[in-house]
VMD Tcl script that builds the backbone (N, CA, C; Angstrom):
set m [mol new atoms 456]
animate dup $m
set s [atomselect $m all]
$s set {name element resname resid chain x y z} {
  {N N UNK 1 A -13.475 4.559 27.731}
  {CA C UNK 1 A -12.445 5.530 27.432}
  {C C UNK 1 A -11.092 4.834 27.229}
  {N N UNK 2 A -11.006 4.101 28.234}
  {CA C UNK 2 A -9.636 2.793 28.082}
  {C C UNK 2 A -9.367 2.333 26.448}
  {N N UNK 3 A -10.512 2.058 25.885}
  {CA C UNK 3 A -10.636 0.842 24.812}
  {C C UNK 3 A -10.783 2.132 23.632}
  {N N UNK 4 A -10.735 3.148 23.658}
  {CA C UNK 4 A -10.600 4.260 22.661}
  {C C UNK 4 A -9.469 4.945 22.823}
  {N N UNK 5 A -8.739 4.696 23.923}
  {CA C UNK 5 A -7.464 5.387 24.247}
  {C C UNK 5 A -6.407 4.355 23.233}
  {N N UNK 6 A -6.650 3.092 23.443}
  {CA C UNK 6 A -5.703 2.128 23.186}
  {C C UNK 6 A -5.790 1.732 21.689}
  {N N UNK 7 A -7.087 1.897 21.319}
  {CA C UNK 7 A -7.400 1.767 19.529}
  {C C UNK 7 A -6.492 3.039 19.119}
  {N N UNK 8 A -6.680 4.207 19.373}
  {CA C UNK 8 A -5.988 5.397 19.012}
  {C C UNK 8 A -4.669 5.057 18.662}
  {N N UNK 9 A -3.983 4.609 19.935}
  {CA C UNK 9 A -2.444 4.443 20.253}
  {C C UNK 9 A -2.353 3.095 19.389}
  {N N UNK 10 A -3.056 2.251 18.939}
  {CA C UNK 10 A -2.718 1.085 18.311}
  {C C UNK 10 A -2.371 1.522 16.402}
  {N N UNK 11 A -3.516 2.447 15.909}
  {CA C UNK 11 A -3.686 2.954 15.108}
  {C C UNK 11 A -2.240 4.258 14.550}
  {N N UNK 12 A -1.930 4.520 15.778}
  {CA C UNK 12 A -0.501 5.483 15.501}
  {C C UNK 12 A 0.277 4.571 15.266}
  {N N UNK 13 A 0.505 3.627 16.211}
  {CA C UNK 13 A 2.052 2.437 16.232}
  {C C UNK 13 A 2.102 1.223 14.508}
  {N N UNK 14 A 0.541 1.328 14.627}
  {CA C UNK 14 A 0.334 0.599 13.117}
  {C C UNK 14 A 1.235 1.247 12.157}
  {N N UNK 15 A 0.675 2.402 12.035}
  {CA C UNK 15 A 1.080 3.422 11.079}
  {C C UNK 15 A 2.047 3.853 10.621}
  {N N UNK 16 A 2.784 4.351 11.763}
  {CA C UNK 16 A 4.541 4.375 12.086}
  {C C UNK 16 A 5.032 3.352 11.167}
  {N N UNK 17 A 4.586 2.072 12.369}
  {CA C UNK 17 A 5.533 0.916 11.841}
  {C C UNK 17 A 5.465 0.527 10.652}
  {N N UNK 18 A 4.558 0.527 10.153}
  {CA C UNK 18 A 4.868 0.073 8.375}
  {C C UNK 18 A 5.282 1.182 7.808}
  {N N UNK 19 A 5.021 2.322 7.935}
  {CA C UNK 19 A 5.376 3.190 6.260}
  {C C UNK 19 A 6.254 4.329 6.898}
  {N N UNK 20 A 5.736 4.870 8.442}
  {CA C UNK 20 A 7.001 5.680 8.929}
  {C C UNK 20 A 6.884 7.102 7.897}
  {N N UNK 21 A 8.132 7.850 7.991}
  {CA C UNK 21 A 8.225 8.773 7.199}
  {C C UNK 21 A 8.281 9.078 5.940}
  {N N UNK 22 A 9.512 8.112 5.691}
  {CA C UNK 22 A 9.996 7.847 4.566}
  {C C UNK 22 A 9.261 7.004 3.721}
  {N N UNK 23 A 8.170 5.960 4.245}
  {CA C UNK 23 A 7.629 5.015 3.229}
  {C C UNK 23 A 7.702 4.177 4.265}
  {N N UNK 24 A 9.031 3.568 5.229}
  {CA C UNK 24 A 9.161 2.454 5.935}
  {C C UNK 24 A 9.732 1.511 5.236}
  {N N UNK 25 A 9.662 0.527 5.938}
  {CA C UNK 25 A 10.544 -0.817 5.365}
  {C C UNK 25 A 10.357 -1.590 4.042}
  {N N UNK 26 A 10.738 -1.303 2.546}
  {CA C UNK 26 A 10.307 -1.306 1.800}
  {C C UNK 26 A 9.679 -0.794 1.037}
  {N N UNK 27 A 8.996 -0.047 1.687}
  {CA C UNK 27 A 8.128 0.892 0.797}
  {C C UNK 27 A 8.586 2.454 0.294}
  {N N UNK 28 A 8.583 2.636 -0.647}
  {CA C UNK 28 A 8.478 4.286 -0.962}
  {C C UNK 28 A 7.015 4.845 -1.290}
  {N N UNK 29 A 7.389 6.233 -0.900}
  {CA C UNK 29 A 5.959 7.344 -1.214}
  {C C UNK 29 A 6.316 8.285 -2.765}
  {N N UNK 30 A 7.644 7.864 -3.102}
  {CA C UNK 30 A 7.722 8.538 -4.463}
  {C C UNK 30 A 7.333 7.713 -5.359}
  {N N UNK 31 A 6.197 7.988 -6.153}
  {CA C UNK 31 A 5.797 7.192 -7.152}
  {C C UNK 31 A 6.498 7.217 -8.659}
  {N N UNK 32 A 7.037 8.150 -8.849}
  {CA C UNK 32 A 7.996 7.988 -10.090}
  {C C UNK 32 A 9.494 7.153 -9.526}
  {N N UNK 33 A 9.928 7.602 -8.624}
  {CA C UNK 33 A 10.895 6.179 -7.806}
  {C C UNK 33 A 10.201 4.918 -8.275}
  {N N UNK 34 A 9.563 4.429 -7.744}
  {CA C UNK 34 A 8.427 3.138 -7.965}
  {C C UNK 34 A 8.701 2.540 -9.153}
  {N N UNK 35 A 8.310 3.643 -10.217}
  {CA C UNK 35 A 7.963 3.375 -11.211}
  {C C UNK 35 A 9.419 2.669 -12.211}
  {N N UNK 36 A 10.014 3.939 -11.792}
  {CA C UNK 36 A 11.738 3.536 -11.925}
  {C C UNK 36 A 12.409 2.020 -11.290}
  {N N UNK 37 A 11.866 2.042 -10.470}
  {CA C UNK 37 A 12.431 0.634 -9.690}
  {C C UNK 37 A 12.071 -0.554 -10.257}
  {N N UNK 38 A 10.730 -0.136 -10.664}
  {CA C UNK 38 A 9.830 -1.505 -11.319}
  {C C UNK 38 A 10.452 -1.827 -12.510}
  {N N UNK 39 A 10.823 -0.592 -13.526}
  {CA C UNK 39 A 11.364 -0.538 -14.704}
  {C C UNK 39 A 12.755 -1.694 -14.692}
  {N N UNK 40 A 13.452 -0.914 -13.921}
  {CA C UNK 40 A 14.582 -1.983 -13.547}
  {C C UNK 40 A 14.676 -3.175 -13.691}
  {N N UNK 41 A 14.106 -3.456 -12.427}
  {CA C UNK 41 A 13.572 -5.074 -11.553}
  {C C UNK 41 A 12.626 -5.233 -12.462}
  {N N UNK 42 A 12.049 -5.127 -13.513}
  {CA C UNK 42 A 10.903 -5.926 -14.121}
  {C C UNK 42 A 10.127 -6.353 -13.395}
  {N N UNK 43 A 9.169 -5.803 -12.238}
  {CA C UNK 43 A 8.517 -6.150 -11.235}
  {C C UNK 43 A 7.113 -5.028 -11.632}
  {N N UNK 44 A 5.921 -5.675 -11.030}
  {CA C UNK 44 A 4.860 -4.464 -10.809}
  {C C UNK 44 A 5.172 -4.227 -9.625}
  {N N UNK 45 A 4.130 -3.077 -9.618}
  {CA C UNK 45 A 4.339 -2.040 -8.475}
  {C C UNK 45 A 2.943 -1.971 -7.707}
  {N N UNK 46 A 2.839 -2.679 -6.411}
  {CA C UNK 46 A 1.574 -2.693 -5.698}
  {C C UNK 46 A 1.340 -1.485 -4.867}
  {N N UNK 47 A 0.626 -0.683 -5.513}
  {CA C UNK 47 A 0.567 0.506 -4.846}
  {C C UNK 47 A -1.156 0.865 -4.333}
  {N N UNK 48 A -0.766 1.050 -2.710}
  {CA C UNK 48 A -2.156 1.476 -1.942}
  {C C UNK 48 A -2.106 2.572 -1.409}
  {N N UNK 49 A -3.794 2.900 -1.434}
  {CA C UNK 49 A -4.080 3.929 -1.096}
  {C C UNK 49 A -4.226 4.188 0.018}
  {N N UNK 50 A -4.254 4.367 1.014}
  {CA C UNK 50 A -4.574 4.415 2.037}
  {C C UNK 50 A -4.613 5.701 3.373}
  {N N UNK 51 A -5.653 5.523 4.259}
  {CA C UNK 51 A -5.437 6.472 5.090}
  {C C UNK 51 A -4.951 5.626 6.244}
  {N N UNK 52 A -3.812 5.503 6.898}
  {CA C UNK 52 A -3.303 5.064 7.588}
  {C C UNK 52 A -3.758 5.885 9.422}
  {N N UNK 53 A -4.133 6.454 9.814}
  {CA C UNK 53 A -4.276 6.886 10.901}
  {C C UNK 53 A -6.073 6.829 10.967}
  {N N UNK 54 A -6.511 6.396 10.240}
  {CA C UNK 54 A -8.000 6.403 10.406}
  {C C UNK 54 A -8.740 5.688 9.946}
  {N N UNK 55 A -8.395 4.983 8.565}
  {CA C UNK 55 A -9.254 3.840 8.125}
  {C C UNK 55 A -8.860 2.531 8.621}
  {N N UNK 56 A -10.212 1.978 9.700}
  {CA C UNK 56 A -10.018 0.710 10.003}
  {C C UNK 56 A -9.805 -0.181 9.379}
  {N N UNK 57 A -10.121 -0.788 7.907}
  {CA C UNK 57 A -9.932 -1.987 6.789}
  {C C UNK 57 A -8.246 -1.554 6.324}
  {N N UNK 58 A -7.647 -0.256 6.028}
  {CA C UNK 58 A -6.243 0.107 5.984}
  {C C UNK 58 A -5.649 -0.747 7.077}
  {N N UNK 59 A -5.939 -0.568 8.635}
  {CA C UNK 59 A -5.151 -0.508 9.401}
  {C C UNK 59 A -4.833 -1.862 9.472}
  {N N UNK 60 A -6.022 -2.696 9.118}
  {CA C UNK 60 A -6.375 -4.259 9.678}
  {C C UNK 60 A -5.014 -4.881 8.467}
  {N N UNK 61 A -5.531 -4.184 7.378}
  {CA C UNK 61 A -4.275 -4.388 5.813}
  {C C UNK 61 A -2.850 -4.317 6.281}
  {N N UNK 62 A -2.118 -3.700 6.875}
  {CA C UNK 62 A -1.239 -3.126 7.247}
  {C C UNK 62 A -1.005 -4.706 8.326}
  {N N UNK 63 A -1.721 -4.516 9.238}
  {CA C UNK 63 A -1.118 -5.196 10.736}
  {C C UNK 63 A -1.196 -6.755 9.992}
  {N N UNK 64 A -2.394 -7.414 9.336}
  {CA C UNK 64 A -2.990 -9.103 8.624}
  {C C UNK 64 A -2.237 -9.092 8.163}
  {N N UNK 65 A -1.122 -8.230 7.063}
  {CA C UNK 65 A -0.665 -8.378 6.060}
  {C C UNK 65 A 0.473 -8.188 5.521}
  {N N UNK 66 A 0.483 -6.575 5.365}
  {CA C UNK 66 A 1.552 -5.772 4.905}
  {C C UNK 66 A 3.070 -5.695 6.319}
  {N N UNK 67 A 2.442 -5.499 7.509}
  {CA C UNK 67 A 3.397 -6.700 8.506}
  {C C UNK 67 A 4.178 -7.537 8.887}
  {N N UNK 68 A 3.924 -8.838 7.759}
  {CA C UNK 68 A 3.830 -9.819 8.381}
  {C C UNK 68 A 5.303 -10.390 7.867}
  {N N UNK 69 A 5.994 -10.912 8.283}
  {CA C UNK 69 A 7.318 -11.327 7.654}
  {C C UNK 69 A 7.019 -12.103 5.795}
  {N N UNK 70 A 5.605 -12.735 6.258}
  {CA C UNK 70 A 5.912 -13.712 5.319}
  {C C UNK 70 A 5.440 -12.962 4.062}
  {N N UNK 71 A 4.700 -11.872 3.770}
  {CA C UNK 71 A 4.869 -10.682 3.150}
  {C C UNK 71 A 5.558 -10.142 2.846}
  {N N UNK 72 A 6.482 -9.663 3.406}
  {CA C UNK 72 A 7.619 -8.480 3.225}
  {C C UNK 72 A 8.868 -9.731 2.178}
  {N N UNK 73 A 8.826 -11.147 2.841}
  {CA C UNK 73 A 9.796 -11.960 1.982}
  {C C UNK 73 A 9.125 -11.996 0.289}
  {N N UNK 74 A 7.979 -11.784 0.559}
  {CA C UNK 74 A 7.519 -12.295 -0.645}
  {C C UNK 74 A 7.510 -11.111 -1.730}
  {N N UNK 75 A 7.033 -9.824 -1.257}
  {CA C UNK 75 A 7.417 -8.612 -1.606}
  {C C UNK 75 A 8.995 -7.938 -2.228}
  {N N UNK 76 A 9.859 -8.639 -1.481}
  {CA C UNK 76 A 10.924 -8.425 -1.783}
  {C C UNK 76 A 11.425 -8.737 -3.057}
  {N N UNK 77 A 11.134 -10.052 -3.596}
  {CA C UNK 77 A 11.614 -10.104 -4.662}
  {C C UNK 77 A 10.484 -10.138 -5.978}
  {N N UNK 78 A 9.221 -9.510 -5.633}
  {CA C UNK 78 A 8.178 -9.662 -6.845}
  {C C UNK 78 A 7.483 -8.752 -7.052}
  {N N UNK 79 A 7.694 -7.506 -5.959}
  {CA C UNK 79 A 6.763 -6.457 -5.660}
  {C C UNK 79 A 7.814 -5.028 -5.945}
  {N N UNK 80 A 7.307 -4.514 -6.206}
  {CA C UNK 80 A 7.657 -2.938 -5.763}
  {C C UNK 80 A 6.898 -2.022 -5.183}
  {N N UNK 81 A 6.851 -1.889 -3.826}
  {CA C UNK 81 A 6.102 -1.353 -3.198}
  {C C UNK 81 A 5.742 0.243 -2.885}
  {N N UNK 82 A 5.022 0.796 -3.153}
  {CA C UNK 82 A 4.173 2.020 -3.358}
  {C C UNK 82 A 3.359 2.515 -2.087}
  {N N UNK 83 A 3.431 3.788 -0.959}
  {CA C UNK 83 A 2.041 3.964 -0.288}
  {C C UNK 83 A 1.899 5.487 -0.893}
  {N N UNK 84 A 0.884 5.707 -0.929}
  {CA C UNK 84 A -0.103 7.161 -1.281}
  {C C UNK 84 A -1.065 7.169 -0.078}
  {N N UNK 85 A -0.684 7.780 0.836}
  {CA C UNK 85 A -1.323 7.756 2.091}
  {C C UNK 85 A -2.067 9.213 2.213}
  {N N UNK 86 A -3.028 9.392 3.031}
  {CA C UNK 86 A -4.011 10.519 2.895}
  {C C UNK 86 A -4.165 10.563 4.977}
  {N N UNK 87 A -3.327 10.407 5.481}
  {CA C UNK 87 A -3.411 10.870 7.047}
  {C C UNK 87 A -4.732 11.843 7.188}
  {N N UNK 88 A -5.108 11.680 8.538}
  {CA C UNK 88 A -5.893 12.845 8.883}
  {C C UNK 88 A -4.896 13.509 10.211}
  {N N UNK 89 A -4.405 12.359 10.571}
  {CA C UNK 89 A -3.798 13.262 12.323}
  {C C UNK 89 A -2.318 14.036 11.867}
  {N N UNK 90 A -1.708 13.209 10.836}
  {CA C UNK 90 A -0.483 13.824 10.256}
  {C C UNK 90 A -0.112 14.648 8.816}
  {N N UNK 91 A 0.594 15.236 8.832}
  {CA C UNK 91 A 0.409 16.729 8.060}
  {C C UNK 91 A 2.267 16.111 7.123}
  {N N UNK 92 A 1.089 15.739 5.447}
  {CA C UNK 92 A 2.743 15.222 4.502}
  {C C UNK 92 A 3.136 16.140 4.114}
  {N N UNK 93 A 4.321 16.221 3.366}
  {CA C UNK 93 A 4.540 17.514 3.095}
  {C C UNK 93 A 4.506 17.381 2.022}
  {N N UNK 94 A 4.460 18.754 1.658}
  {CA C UNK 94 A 3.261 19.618 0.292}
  {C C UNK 94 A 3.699 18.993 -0.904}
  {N N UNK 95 A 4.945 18.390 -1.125}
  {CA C UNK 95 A 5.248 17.728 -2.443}
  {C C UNK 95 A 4.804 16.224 -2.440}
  {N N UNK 96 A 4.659 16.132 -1.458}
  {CA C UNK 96 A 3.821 14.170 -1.337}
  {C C UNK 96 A 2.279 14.391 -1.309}
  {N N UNK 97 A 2.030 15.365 -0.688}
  {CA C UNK 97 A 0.252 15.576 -0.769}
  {C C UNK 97 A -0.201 15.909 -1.915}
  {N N UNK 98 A 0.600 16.288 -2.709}
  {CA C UNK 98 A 0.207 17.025 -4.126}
  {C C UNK 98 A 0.086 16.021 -4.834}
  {N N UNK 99 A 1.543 15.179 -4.699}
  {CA C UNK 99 A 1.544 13.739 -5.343}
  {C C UNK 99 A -0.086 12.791 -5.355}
  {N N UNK 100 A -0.152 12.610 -4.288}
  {CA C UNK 100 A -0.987 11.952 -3.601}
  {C C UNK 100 A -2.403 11.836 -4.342}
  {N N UNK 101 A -2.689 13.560 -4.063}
  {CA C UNK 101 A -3.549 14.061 -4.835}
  {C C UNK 101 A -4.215 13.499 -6.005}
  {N N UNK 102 A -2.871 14.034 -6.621}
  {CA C UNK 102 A -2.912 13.831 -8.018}
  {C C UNK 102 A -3.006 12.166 -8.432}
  {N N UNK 103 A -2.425 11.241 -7.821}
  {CA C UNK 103 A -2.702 10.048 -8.521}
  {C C UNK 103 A -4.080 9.510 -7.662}
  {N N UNK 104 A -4.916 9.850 -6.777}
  {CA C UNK 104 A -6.116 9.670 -6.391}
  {C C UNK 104 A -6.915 9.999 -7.391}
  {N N UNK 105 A -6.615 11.576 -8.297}
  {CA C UNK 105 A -7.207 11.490 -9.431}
  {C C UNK 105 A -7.137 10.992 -10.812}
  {N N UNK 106 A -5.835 10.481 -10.719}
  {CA C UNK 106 A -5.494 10.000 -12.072}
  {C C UNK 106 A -6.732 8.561 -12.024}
  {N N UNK 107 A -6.328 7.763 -11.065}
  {CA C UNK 107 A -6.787 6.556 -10.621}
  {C C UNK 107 A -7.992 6.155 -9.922}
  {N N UNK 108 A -9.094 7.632 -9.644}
  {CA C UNK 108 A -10.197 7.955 -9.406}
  {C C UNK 108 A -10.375 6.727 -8.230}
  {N N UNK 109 A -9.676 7.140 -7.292}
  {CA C UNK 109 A -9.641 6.543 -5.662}
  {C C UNK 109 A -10.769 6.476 -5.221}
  {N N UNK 110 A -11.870 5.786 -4.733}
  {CA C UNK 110 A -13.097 6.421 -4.015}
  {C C UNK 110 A -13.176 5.794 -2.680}
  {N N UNK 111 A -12.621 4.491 -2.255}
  {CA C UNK 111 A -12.433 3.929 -1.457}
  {C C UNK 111 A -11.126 3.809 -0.693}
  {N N UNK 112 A -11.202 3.645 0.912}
  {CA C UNK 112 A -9.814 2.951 1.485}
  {C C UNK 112 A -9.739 2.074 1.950}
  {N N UNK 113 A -8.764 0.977 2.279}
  {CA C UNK 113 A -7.952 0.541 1.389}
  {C C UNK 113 A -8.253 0.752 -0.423}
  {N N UNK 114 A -7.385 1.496 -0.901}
  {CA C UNK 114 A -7.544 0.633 -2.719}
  {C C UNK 114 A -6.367 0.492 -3.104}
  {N N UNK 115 A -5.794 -0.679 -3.472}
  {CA C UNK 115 A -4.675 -1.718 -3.545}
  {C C UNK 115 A -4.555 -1.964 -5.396}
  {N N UNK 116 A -3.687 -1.148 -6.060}
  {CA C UNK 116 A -3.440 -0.854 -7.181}
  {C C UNK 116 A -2.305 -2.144 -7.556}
  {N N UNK 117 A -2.477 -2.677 -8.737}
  {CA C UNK 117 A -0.697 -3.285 -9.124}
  {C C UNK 117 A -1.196 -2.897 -10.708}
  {N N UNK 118 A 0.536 -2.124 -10.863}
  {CA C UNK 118 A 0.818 -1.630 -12.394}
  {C C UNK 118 A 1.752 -2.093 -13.074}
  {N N UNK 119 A 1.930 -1.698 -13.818}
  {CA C UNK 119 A 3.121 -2.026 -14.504}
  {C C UNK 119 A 4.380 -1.009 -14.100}
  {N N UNK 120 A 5.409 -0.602 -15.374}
  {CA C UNK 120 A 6.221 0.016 -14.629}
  {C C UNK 120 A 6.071 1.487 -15.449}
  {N N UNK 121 A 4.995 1.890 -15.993}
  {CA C UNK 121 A 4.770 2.574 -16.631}
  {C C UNK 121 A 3.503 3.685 -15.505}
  {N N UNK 122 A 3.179 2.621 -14.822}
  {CA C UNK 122 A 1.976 3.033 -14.337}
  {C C UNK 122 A 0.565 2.648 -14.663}
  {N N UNK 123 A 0.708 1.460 -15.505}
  {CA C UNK 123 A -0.891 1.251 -16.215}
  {C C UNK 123 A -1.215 -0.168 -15.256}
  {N N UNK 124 A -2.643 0.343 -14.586}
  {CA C UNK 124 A -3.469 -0.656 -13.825}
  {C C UNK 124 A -3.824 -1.738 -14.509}
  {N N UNK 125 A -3.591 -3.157 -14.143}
  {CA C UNK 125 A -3.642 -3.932 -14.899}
  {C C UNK 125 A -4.397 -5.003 -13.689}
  {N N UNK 126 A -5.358 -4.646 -12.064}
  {CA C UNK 126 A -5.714 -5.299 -11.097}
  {C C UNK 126 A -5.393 -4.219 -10.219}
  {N N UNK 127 A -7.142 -4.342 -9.289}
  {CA C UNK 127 A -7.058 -3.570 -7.687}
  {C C UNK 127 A -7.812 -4.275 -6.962}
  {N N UNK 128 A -7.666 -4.168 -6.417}
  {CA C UNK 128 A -8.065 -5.029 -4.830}
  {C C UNK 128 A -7.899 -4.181 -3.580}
  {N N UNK 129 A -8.154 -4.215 -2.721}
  {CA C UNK 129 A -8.596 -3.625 -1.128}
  {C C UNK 129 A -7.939 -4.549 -0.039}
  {N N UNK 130 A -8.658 -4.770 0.767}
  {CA C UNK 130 A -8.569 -5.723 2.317}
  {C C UNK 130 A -9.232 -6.703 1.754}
  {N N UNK 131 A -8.323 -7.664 2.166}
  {CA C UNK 131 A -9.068 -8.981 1.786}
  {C C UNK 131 A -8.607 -9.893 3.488}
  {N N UNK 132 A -9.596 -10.347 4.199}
  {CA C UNK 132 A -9.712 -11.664 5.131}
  {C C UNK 132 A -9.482 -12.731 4.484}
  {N N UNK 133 A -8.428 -13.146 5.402}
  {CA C UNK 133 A -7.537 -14.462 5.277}
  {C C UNK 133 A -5.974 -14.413 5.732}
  {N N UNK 134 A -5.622 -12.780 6.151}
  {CA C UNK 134 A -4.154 -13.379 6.688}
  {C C UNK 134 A -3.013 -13.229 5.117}
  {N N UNK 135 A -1.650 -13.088 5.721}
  {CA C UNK 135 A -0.687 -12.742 4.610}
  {C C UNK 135 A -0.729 -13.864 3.154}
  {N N UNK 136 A -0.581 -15.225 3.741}
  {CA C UNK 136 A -0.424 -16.440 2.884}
  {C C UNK 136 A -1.741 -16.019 2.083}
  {N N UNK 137 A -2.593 -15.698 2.241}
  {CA C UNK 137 A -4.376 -16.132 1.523}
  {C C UNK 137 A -3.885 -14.047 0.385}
  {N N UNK 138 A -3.798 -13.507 1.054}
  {CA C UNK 138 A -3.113 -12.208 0.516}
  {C C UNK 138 A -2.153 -12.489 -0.811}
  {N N UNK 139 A -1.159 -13.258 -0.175}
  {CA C UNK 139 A 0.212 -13.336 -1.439}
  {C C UNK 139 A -0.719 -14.306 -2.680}
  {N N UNK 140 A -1.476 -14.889 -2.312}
  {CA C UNK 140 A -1.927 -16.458 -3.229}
  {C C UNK 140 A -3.164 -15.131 -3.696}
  {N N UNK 141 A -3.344 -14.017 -3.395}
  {CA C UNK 141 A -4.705 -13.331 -4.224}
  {C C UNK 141 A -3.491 -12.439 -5.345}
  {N N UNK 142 A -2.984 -11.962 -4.678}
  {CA C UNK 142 A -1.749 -11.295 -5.809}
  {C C UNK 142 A -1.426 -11.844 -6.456}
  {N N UNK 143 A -1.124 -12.653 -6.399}
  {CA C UNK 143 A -0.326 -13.947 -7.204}
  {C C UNK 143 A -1.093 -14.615 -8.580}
  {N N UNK 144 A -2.418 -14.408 -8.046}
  {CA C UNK 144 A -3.834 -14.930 -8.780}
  {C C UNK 144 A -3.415 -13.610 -9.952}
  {N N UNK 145 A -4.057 -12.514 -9.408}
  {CA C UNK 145 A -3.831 -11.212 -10.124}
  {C C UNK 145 A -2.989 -10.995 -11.003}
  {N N UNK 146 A -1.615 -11.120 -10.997}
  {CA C UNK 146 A -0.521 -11.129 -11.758}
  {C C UNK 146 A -0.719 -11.792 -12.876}
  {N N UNK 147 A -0.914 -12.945 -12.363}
  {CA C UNK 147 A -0.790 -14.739 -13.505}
  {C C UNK 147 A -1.692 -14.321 -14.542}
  {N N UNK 148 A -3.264 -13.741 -13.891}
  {CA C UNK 148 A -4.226 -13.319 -14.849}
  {C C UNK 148 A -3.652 -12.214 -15.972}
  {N N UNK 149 A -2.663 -10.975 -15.151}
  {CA C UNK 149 A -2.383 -10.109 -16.375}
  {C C UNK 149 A -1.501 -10.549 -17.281}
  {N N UNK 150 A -0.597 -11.599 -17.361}
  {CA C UNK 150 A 0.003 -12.277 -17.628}
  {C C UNK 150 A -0.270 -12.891 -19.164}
  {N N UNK 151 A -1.526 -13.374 -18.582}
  {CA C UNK 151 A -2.061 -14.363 -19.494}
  {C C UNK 151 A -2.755 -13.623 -20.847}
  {N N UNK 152 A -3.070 -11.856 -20.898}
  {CA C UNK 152 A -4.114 -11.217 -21.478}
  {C C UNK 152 A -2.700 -10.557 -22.726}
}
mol reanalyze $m
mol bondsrecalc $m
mol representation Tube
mol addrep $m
């Protein structure tokens, strides 16, 4: 009961701490924001799907990764960051769930983690999930990803 009490409570504090209400540190939940930002900054936009209060491979994404300082530096100047989160314990409100919704179907979501990078238009150009290896092995798979759309 201990070790299900404390996964629970680990799984809330995860959650919080990266994306919070608003999106969290870096991140927004408005995807036309995003899109706008990217436009700007000439940056893609890594946008995941995720259920943050319940999917274990999300949560592991979040704490390995999305976390980690050496992420968030690297994010800062190459990323524009995106969550479309699908909670079960927390209740978004009706103009983000709709959102949500809707680009699960645009982008025919079937899995969680699913780890989108677009352009600034919105066109998928690489997705990816949870990947083992930690932030550095993470930034060097993005990085891979990019170079490839790059090149086409």
């Amino acid at each position: 009961m201990h070790k299900i009490l404390m996964s629970a409570l680990l799984v809330m504090a995860v959650s919080l701490d990266i994306y919070g209400a608003e999106g969290g540190e870096g991140w927004t939940t408005d995807f036309e924001a995003a899109k706008k930002m990217a436009a700007e900054k000439k940056l893609p936009i890594l946008a995941e799907f995720s259920g943050s209060d319940w999917c274990v491979p999300c949560i592991k994404l979040k704490r390995e990764v999305f976390s980690s300082q050496e992420f968030k530096d690297y994010a800062k100047d190459n990323l524009v960051l995106f969550v479309a989160d699908f909670p079960h314990k927390t209740k978004l409100d009706e103009k983000t769930a709709k959102q949500n919704d809707d680009l699960s179907k645009k982008y025919k979501i079937e899995v969680f983690p699913t780890v989108l990078l677009t352009d600034a238009e919105g066109k998928v150009f690489a997705t990816t999930g949870y990947e083992k290896g930690g932030a550095a092995a993470y930034i060097l798979h993005l990085k891979k990803l990019i170079a490839k759309s790059k090149t086409k």
